[in-house]
VOBA-1610 file (N, C-alpha, C; in pm, whole numbers, padded with zeros to 5 digits, always signed):
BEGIN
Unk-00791-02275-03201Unk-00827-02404-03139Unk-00796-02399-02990Unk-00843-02465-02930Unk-00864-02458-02740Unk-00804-02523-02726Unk-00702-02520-02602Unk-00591-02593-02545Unk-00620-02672-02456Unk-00600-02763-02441Unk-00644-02927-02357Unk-00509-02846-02210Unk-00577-02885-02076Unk-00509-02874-02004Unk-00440-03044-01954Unk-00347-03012-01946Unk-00261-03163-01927Unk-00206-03202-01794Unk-00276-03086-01702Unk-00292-03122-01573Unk-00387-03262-01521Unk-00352-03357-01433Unk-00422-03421-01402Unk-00538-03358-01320Unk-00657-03417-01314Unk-00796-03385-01253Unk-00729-03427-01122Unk-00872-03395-01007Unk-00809-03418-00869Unk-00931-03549-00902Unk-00884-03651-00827Unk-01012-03729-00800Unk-01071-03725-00684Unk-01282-03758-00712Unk-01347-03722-00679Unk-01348-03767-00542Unk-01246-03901-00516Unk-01228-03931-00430Unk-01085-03977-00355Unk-01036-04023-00222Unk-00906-04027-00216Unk-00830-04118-00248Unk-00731-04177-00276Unk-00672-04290-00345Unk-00608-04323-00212Unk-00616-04459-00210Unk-00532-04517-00089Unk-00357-04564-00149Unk-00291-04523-00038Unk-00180-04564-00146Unk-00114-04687-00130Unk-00105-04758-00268Unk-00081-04853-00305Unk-00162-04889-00459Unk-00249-04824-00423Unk-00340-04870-00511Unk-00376-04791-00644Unk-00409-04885-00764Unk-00357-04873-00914Unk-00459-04744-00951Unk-00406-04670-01071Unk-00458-04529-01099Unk-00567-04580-01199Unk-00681-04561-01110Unk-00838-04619-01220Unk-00955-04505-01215Unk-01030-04485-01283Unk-01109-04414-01239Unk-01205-04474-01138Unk-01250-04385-01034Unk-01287-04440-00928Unk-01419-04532-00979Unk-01528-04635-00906Unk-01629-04668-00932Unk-01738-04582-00916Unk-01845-04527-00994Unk-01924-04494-01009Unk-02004-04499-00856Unk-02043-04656-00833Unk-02105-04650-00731Unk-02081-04556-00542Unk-01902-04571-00540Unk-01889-04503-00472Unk-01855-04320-00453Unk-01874-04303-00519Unk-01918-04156-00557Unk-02042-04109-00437Unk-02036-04002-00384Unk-02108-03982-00254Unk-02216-03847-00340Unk-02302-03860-00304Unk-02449-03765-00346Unk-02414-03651-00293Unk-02321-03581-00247Unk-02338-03469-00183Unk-02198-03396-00259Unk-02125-03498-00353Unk-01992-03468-00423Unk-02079-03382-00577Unk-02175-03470-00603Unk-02213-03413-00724Unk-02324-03297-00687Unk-02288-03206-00774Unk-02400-03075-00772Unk-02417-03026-00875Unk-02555-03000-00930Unk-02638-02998-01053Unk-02687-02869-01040Unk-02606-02762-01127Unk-02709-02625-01136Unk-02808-02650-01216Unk-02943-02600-01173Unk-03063-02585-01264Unk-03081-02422-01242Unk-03172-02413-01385Unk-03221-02331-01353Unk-03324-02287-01332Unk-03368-02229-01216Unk-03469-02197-01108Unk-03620-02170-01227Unk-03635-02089-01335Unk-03714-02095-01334Unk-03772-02198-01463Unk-03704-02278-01519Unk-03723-02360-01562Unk-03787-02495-01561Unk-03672-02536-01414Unk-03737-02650-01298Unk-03840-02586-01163Unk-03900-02525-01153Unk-03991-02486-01059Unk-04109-02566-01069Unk-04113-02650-00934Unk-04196-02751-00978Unk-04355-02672-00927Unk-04375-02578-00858Unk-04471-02503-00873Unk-04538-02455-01012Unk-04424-02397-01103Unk-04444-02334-01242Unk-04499-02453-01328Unk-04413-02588-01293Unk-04462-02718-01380Unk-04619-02728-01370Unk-04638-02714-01254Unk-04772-02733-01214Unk-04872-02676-01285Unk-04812-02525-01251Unk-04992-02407-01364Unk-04922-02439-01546Unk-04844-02514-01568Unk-04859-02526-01713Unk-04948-02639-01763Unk-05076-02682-01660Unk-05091-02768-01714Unk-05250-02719-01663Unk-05405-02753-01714Unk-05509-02680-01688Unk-05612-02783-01563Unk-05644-02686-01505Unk-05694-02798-01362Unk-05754-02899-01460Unk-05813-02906-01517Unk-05899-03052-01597Unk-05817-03110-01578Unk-05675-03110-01644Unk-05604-03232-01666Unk-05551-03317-01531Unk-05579-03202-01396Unk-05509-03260-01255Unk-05612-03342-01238Unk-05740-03338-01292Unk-05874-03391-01199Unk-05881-03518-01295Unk-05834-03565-01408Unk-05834-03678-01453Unk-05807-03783-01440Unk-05850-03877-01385Unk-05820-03999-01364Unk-05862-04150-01413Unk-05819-04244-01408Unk-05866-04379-01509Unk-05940-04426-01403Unk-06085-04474-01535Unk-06142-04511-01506Unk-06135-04624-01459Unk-06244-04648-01342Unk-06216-04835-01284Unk-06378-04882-01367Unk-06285-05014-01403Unk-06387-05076-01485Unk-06526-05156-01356Unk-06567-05143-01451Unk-06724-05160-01362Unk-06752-05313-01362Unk-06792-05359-01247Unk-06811-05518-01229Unk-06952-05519-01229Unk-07026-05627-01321Unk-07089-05655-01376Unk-07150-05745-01226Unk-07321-05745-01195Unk-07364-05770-01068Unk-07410-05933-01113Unk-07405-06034-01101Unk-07349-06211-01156Unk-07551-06202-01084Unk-07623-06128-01028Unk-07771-06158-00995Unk-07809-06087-01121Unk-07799-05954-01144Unk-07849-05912-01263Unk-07810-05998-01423Unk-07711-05982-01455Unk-07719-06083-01564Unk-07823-06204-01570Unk-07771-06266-01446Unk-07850-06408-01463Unk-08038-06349-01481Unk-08062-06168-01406Unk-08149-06187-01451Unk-08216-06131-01605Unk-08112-06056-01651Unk-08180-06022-01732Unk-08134-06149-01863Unk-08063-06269-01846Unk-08057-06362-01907Unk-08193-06451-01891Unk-08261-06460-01828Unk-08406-06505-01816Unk-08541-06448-01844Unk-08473-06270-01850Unk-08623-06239-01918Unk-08563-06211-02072Unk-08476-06230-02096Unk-08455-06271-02295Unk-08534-06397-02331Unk-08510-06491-02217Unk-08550-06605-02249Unk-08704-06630-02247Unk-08767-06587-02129Unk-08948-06563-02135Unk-08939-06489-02289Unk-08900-06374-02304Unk-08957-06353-02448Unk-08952-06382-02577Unk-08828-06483-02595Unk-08803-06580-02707Unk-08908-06672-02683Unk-08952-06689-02569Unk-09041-06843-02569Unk-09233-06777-02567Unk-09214-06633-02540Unk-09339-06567-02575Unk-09365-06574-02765Unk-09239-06507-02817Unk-09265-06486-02945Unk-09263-06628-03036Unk-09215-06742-02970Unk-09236-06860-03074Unk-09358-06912-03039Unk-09395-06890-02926Unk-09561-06923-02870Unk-09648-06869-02976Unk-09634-06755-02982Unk-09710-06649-03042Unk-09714-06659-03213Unk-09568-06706-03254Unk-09589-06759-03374Unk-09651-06880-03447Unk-09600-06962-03382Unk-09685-07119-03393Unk-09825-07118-03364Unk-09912-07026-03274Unk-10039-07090-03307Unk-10103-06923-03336Unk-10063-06820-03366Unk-10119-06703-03411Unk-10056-06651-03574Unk-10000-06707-03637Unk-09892-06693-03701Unk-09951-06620-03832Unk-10103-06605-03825Unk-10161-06508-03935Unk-10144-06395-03867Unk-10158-06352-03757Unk-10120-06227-03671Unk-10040-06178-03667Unk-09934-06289-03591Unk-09813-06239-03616Unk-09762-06119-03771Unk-09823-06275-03891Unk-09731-06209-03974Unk-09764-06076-04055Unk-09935-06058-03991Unk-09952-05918-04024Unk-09959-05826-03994Unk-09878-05813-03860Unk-09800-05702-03749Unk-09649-05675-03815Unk-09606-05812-03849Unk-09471-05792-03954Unk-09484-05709-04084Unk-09590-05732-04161Unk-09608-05719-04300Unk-09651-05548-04262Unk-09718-05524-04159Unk-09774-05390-04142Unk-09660-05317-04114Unk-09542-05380-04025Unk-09413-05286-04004Unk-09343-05274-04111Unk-09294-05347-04199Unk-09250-05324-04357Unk-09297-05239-04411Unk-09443-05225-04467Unk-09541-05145-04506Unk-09513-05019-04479Unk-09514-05021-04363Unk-09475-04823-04303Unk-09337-04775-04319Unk-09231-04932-04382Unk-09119-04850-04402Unk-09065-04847-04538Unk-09207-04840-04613Unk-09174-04840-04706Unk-09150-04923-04898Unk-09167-05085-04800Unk-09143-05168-04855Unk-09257-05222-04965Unk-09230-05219-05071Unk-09330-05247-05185Unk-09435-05315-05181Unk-09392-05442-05169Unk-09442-05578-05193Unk-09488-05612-05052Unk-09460-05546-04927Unk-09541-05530-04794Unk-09652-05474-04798Unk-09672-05370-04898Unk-09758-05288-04915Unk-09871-05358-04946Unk-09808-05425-05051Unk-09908-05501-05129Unk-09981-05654-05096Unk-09853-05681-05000Unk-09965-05779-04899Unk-10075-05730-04824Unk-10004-05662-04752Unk-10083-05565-04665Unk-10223-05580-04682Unk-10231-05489-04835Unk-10355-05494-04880Unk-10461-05552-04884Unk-10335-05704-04918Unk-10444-05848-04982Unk-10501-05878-04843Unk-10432-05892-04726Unk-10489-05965-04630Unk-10595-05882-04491Unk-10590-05703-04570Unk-10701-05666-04521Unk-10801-05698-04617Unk-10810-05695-04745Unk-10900-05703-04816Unk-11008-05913-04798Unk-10870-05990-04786Unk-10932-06100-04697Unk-10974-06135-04542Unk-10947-06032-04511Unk-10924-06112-04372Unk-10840-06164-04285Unk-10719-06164-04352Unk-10599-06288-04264Unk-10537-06232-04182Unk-10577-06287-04074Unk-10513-06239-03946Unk-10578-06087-03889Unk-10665-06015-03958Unk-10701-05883-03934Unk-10889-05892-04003Unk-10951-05814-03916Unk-11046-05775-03970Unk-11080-05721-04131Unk-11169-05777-04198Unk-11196-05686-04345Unk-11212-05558-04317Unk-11128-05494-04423Unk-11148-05346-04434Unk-11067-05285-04572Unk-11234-05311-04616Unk-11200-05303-04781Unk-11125-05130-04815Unk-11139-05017-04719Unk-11150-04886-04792Unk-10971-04913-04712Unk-10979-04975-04632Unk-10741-04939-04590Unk-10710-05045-04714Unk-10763-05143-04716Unk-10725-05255-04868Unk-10687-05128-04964Unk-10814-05100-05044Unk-10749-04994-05110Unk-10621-04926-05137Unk-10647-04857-05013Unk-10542-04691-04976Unk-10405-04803-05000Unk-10377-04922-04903Unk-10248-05004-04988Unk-10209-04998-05108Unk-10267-05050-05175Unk-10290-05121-05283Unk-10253-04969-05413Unk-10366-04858-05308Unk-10296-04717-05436Unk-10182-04700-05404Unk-10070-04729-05277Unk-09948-04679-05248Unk-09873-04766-05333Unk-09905-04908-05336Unk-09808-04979-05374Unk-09786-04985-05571Unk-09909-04956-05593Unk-09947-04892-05760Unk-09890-04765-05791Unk-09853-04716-05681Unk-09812-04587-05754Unk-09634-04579-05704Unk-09582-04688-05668Unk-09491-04687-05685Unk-09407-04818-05811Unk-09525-04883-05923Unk-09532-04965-05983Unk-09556-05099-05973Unk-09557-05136-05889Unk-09643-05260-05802Unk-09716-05315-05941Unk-09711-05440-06026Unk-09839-05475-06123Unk-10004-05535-06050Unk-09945-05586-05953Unk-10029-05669-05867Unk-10137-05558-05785Unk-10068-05485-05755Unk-10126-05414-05713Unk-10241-05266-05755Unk-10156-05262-05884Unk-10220-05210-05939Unk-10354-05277-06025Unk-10343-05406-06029Unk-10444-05514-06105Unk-10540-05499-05971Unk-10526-05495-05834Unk-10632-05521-05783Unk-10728-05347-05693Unk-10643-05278-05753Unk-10679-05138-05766Unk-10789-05154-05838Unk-10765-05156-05940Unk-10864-05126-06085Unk-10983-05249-06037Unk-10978-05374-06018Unk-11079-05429-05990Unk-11148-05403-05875Unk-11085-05363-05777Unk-11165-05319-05695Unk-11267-05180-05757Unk-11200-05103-05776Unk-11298-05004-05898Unk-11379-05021-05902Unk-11355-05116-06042Unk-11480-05177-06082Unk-11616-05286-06032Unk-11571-05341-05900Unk-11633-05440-05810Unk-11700-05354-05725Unk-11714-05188-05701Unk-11778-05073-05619Unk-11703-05058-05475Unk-11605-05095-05495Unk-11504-05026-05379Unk-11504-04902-05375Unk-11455-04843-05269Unk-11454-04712-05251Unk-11302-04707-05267Unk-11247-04626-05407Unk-11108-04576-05435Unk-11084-04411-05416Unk-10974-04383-05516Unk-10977-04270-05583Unk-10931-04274-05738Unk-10943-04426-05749Unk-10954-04386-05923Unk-11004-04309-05972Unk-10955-04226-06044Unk-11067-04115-06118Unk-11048-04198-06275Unk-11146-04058-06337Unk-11183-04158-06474Unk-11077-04178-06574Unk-11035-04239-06614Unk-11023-04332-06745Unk-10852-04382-06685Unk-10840-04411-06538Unk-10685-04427-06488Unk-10705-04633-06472Unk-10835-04634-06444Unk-10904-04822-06414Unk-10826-04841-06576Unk-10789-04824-06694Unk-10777-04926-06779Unk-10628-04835-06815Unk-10593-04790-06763Unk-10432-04798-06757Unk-10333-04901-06636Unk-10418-04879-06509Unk-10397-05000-06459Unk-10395-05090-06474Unk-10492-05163-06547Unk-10509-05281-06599Unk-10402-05324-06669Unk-10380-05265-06793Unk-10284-05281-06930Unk-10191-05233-06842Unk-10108-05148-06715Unk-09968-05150-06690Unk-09969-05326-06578Unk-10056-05349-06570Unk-10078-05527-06486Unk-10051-05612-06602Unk-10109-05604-06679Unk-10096-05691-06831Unk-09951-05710-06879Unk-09925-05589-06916Unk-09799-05584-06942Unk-09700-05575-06897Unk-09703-05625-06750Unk-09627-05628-06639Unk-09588-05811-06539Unk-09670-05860-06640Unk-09683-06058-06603Unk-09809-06073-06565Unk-09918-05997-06526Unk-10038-06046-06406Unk-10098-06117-06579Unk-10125-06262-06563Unk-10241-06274-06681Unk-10350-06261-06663Unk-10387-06253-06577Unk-10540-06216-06513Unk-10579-06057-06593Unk-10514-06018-06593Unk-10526-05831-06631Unk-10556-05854-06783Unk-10504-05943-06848Unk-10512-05970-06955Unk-10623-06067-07032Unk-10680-06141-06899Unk-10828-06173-06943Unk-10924-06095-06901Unk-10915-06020-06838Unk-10969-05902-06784Unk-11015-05795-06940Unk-10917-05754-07001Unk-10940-05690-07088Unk-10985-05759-07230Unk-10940-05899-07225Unk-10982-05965-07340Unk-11158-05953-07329Unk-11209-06004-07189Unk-11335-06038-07219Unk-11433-05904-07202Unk-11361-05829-07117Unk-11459-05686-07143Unk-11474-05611-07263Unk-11340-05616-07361Unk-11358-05600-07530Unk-11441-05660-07578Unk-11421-05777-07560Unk-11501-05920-07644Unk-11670-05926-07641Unk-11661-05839-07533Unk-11815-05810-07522Unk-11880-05686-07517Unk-11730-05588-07558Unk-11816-05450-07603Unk-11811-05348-07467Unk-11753-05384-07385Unk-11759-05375-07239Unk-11600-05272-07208Unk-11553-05241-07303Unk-11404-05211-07328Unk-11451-05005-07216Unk-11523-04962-07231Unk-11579-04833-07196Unk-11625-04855-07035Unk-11636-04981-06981Unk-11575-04964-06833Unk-11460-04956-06779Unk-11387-04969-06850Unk-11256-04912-06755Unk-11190-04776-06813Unk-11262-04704-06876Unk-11255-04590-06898Unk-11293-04485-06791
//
């Protein structure tokens, strides 16, 4: 075990005499009393330096960006022309409109878009007739089970549309419409039996 020396320390500073044995105050302690070995290549504030990769010297925070109070206000006014274009445009074009809508559904996919689609080239609404794109709908939306659509497949068929029904697919359409809710499909086949007529939709 290590032996404690029981010599008193010198203090760091001089004692005036009279005065009581304290350790001196901290504060008066002089910067040039204390001395701190380092070692050199540890603290080298050069060495600190290359441990770190130029990227990280060149980094700095970002200053946030002030927003220009003319631009907002303007691009807060052309949101507004075009909200007041598109309710214009709805209220008195609104068959147009909604078959620019029904046509964007359509292309993404959507069933029962499809199958509007169809109906309102095949009428007219909002778009020119054009019985042979009516169709081409109408087979997309049938062949992904559509009843409706497939009911107006097959009649078109049979009404001399230009399809690609081939033969004997017109009276499977029908009967998957029938048996799918359309009742129409189902007087459809009642009265073409009923009259012997059952070998057109073959």
């Amino acid at each position: 075990m290590i032996g404690l020396d029981d010599t008193q320390l010198l203090p760091l500073t001089r004692r005036r005499k009279g005065a009581k044995d304290c350790p001196p105050d901290p504060l008066t302690i002089k910067p040039e009393v204390i001395q701190l070995k380092l070692d050199p290549e540890c603290h080298d504030p050069k060495k600190k330096d290359e441990d770190f990769p130029d990227s990280w010297k060149k980094v700095r925070l970002a200053k946030r960006m002030k927003l220009d109070s003319n631009m907002v206000v303007f691009v807060e006014v052309l949101l507004l022309c075009i909200a007041l274009i598109l309710l214009y445009f709805c209220y008195f074009h609104f068959h147009v409109f909604h078959y620019h809508v029904t046509r964007g559904y359509a292309h993404l996919g959507h069933v029962e878009a499809q199958h509007l689609l169809g109906s309102r080239l095949l009428k007219g609404h909002g778009v020119l007739q054009d019985h042979g794109e009516a169709m081409k709908w109408f087979r997309t939306a049938a062949d992904a089970g559509h009843p409706h659509a497939a009911y107006n497949l097959a009649i078109g068929h049979l009404s001399g549309y230009k399809t690609d029904v081939e033969e004997g697919e017109a009276h499977l359409l029908v009967r998957h419409a029938a048996e799918n809710g359309v009742e129409d499909a189902w007087e459809v086949l009642d009265h073409l039996c009923s009259t012997g007529q059952c070998d057109m939709l073959a």
